[in-house]
C-alpha positions in Angstrom: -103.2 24.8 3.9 -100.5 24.9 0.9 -103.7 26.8 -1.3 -104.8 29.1 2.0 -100.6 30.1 1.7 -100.3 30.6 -2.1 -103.5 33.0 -1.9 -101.7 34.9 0.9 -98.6 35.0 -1.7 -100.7 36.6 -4.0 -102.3 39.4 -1.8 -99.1 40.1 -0.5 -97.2 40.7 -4.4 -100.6 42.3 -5.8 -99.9 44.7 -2.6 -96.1 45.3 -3.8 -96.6 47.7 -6.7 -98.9 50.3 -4.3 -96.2 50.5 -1.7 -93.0 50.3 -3.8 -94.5 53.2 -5.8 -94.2 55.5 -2.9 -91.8 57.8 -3.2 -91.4 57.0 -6.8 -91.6 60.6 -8.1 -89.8 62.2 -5.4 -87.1 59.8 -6.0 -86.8 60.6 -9.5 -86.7 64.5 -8.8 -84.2 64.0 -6.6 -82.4 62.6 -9.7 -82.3 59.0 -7.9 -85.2 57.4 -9.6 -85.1 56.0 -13.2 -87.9 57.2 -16.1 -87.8 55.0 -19.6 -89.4 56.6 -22.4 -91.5 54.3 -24.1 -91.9 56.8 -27.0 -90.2 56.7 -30.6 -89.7 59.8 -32.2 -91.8 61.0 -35.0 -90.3 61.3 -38.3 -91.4 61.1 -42.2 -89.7 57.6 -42.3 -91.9 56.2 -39.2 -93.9 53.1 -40.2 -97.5 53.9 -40.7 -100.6 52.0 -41.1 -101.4 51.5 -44.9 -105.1 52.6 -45.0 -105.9 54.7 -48.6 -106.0 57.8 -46.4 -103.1 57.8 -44.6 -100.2 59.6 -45.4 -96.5 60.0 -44.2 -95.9 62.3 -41.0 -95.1 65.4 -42.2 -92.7 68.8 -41.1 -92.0 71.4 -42.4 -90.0 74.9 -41.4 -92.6 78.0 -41.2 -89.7 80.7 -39.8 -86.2 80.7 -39.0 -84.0 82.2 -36.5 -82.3 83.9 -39.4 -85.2 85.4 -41.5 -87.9 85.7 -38.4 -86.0 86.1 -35.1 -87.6 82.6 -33.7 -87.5 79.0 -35.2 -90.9 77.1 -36.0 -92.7 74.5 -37.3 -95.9 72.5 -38.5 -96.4 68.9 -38.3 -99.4 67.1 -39.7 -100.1 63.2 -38.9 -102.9 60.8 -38.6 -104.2 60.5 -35.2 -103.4 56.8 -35.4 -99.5 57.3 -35.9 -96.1 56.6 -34.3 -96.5 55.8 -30.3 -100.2 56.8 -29.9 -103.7 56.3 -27.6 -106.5 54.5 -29.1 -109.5 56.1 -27.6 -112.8 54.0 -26.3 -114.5 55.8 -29.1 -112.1 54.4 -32.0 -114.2 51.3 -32.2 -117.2 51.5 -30.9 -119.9 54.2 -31.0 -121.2 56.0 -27.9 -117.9 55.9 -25.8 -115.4 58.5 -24.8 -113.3 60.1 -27.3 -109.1 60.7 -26.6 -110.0 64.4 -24.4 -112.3 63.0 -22.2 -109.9 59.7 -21.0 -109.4 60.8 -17.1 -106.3 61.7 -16.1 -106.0 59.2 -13.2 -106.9 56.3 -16.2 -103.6 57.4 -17.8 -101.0 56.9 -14.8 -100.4 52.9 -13.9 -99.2 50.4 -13.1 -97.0 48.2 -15.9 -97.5 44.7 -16.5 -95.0 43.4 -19.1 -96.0 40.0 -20.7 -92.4 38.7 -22.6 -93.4 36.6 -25.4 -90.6 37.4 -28.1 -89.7 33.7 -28.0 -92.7 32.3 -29.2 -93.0 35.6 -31.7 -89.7 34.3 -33.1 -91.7 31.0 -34.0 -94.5 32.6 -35.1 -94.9 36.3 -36.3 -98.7 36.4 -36.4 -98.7 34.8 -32.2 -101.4 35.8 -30.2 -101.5 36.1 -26.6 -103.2 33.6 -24.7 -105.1 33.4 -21.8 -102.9 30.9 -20.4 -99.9 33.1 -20.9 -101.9 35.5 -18.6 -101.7 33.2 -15.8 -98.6 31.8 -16.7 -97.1 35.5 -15.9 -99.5 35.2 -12.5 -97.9 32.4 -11.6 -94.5 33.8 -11.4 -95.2 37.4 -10.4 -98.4 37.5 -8.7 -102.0 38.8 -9.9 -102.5 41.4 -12.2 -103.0 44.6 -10.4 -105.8 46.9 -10.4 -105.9 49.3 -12.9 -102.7 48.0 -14.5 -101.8 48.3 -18.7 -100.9 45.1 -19.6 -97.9 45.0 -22.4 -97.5 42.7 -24.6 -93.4 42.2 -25.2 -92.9 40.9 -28.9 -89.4 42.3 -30.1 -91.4 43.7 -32.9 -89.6 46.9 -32.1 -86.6 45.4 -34.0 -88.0 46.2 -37.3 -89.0 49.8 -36.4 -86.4 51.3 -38.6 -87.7 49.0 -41.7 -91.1 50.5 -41.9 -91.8 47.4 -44.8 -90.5 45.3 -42.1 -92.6 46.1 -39.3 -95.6 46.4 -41.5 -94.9 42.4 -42.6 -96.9 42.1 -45.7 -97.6 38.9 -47.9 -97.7 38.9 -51.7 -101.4 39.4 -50.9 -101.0 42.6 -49.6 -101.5 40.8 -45.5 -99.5 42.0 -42.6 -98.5 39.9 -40.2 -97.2 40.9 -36.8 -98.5 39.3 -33.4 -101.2 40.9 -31.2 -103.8 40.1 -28.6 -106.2 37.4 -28.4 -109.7 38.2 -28.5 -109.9 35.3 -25.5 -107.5 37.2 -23.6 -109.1 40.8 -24.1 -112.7 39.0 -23.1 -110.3 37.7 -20.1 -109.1 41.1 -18.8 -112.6 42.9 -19.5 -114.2 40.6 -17.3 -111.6 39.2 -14.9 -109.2 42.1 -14.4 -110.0 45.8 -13.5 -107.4 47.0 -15.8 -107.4 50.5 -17.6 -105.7 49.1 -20.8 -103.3 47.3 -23.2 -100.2 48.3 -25.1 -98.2 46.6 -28.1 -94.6 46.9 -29.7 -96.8 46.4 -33.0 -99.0 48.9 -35.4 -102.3 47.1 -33.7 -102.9 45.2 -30.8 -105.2 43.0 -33.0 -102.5 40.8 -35.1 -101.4 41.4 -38.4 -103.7 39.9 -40.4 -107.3 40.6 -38.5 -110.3 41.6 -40.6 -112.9 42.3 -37.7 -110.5 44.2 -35.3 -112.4 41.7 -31.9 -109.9 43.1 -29.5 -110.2 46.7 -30.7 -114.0 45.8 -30.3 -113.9 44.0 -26.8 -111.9 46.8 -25.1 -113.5 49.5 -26.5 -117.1 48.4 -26.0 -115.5 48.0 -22.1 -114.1 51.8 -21.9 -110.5 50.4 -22.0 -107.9 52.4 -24.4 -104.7 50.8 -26.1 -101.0 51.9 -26.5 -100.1 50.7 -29.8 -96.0 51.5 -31.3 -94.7 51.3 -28.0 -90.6 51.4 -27.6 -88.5 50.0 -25.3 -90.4 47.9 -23.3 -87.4 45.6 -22.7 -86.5 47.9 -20.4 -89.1 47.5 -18.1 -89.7 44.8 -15.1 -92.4 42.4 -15.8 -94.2 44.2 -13.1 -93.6 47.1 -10.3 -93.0 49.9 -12.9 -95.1 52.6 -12.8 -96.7 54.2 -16.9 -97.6 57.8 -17.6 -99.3 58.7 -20.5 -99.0 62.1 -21.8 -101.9 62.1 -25.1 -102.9 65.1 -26.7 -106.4 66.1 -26.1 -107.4 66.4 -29.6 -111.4 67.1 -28.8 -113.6 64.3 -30.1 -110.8 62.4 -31.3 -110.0 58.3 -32.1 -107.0 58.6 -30.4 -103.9 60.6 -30.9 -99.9 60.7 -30.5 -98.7 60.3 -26.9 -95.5 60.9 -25.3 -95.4 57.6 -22.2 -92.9 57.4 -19.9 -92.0 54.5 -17.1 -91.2 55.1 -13.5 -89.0 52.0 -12.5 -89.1 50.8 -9.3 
C-alpha cells in the first residue's frame, strides 16, 4: 500500500510542471511572470576553451553614428564559445547539426541538480547516478523532455577566465561535469531533450575521450554548456528557452536561454 501511494506521489509531481506552466507566458506579458536569463554576455575577456585554434571573441566598430549616420559592428567567435548549444553532430557523425535542432526540442522543462557542496570538496565531481535519484526522491521524477542542469557554483570564477579554465602545472583543467553512468542513465531511462553545465564542458575537466559528449550525441540529445545563473532557478517547475543561432551545418553555436519561473 505505502509503495502503491509513493508511485501516485510521483505521477501526481511529474504532472505539476505541465499544468503550472499554463499561463506561464501570458503571465509574463502581462509583466506578472518572472524570465531569468541564463546567458553571460560575450566579451574579449570571456573564458574560452584552450584548443590551438581558438581564439578570443572578437568586436570591432565598422561605422559610427558620427562618420556613417548608423552605428555597427562585426563579431567573430568559435561556435563553441560563451553560453552556447552543442549540436548532436559535434560528436558523433551522421546526426543533426545546430539548424536542424527542432524548435519544440529547444523549449523545456528545467531540472536543476544542486551539487556545489560536493564541488567545493572536489573540483573535478562528477554527477552520479544516485544523485539523480537522490533529486527524485525529493521532487518527483524527471519529466519528459526536461534539460537537466547540473548546479556547480562554477559560475564564480567566470570573471577569472584562468580560474574557470582550472589548469595543473601539466597543462589539465579541472572543473566538474557529468558522469558517463549518468548520461548512459538519462539516454536510456529518461526521455529528456538535454543537459546543461555552469562549466566550459559537461564532460569534467580533465576528460580525454569526451564519453558524455559521445553518449548524448550518439542519442540525438544537445548540451548547454557556460550556463549563468542557474541559482536562480527552482530545482524543478521552471520552464528553458533556448534561442541558438542557426548556423547551417554547424557543431553548435552561441545561444541566448532564458527561464520562465513558475
Amino acid at each position: 500500500m505505502r509503495k502503491k501511494a509513493f508511485a501516485i506521489a510521483l505521477v501526481i509531481c511529474a504532472a505539476v510542471p505541465l499544468v503550472s506552466a499554463q499561463g506561464r507566458l501570458e503571465r509574463v506579458l502581462a509583466g506578472r511572470g518572472r524570465v531569468v536569463d541564463l546567458t553571460h554576455r560575450l566579451s574579449p575577456a570571456i573564458p574560452y576553451w584552450p584548443g590551438e585554434q581558438y581564439r578570443p571573441f572578437e568586436f570591432r566598430t565598422i561605422a559610427t553614428l558620427e562618420r556613417d549616420g548608423v552605428f555597427s559592428g562585426f563579431f567573430a567567435m568559435a561556435e563553441h564559445m560563451g553560453t552556447h548549444v552543442d549540436a548532436p553532430n559535434h560528436f558523433v557523425a551522421g546526426q543533426v547539426s545546430v539548424d536542424r535542432l527542432r524548435p519544440e526540442q529547444l523549449i523545456a522543462p528545467a531540472v536543476v541538480i544542486d551539487v556545489r557542496e560536493k564541488v567545493a570538496r572536489d573540483p573535478d565531481y562528477q554527477l552520479t547516478v544516485e544523485d539523480i535519484r537522490q533529486w527524485e526522491r525529493r521532487h518527483g521524477r524527471i519529466p519528459r523532455g526536461a534539460v537537466i542542469f547540473m548546479y556547480t557554483g562554477w559560475e564564480a570564477r567566470w570573471e577569472n577566465p584562468e580560474a574557470y579554465r582550472n589548469r595543473d602545472a601539466q597543462g589539465v583543467m579541472h572543473f566538474p561535469g557529468f558522469s558517463p553512468e549518468v548520461a548512459d542513465f538519462l539516454v536510456r531511462a529518461r526521455q529528456i531533450h538535454g543537459i546543461g553545465i555552469d562549466t566550459l564542458s559537461v564532460d569534467f575537466g580533465p576528460s580525454k575521450d569526451f564519453r558524455v559528449h559521445r553518449i548524448m550525441h550518439g542519442a540525438g540529445k544537445y548540451h548547454l554548456e557556460n550556463v549563468a545563473r542557474l541559482g536562480l532557478l527552482p530545482p524543478r517547475g521552471a520552464i528553458v528557452i533556448v534561442g541558438v543561432l542557426p548556423i547551417e551545418g554547424g557543431s553548435g553555436g552561441p545561444a541566448r536561454i532564458f527561464a520562465l519561473l513558475p
